[in-house]
FITOR-755194 format. One record per residue (C-alpha): x, y, z. Coordinates in pm, whole numbers, padded with zeros to 5 digits, always signed. Each point is the difference from the previous one (the first is absolute). Layout:
! FITOR-755194
XYZ ...
This chain:
! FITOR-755194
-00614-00655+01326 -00305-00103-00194 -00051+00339-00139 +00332+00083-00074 +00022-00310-00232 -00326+00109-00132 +00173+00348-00063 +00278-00129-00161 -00153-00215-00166 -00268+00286-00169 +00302+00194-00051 +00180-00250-00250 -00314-00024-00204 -00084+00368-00012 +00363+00059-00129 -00005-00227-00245 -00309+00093-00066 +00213+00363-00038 +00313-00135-00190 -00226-00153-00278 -00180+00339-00048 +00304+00189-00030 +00126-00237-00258 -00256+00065-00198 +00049+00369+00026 +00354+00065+00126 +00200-00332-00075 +00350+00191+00072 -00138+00070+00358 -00026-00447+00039 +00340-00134+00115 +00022-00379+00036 +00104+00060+00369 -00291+00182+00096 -00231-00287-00129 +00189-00266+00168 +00033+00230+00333 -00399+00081-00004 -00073-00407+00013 +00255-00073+00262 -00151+00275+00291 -00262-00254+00064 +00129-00338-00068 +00295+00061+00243 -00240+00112+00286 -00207-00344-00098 +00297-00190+00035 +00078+00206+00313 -00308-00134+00155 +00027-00371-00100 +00341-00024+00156 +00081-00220+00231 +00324+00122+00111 +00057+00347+00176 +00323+00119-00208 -00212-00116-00322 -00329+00246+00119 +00245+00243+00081 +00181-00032-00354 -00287+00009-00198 -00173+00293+00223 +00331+00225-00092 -00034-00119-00370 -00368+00104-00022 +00107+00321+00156 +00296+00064-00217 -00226-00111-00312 -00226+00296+00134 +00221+00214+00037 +00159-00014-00349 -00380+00024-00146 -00049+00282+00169 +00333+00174-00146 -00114-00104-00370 -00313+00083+00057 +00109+00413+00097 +00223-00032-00270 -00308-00078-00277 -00100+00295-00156 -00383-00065-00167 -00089+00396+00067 -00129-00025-00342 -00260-00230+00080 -00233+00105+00321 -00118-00359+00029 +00332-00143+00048 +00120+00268+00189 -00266-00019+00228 +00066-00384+00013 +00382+00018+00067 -00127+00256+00286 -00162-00253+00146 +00242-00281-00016 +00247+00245+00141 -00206+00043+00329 -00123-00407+00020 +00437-00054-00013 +00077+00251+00210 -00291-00185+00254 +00183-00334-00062 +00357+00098+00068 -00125+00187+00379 -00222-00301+00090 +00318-00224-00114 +00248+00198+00194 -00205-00011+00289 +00014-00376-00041 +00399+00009-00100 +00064+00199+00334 -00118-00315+00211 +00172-00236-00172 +00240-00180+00200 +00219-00182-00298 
């Protein structure tokens, strides 16, 4: 569990770390979901772990993966081709979510709640 927190947590800051590039370059790509969506893959898995109840880990453990999985859509739906950097970047993000949401389904499938 340790790493996966340490994932998602490495993942929020790398994509905001991404959004606030791509506002500098492409601001029309930045939608106010996306930034609030990037923040809350991580802090629901954090909360996920400091529950005390089992329908509140299991709550926040769909949340995180649903958070993922909606970053992942906006993130295939950026297009930075224009700018290798961020391309390359957005690559990358694409393969840490796509890591995230298997390793949280995996989790999701043993859930008893």
């Amino acid at each position: 569990m340790q790493e996966l927190e340490e994932k998602t947590y490495n993942y929020t800051v790398q994509v905001i770390g991404f959004i606030k590039t791509l506002e500098k370059t492409f601001p029309h790509l930045v939608s106010a979901e996306f930034r609030e969506i990037a923040g809350n893959v991580s802090l629901k898995f954090m909360d996920a772990l400091d529950s005390i109840e089992n329908k509140d880990f299991s709550d926040n453990i769909r949340k995180s993966h649903e958070y993922a999985t909606r970053s992942f859509e906006i993130l295939k739906s950026i297009n930075c081709s224009e700018n290798k950097d961020l391309e390359k970047q957005k690559a990358q993000l694409l393969l840490d979510s796509h890591e995230i949401i298997e390793k949280l389904n995996l989790i999701i499938n043993k859930l008893i709640y």
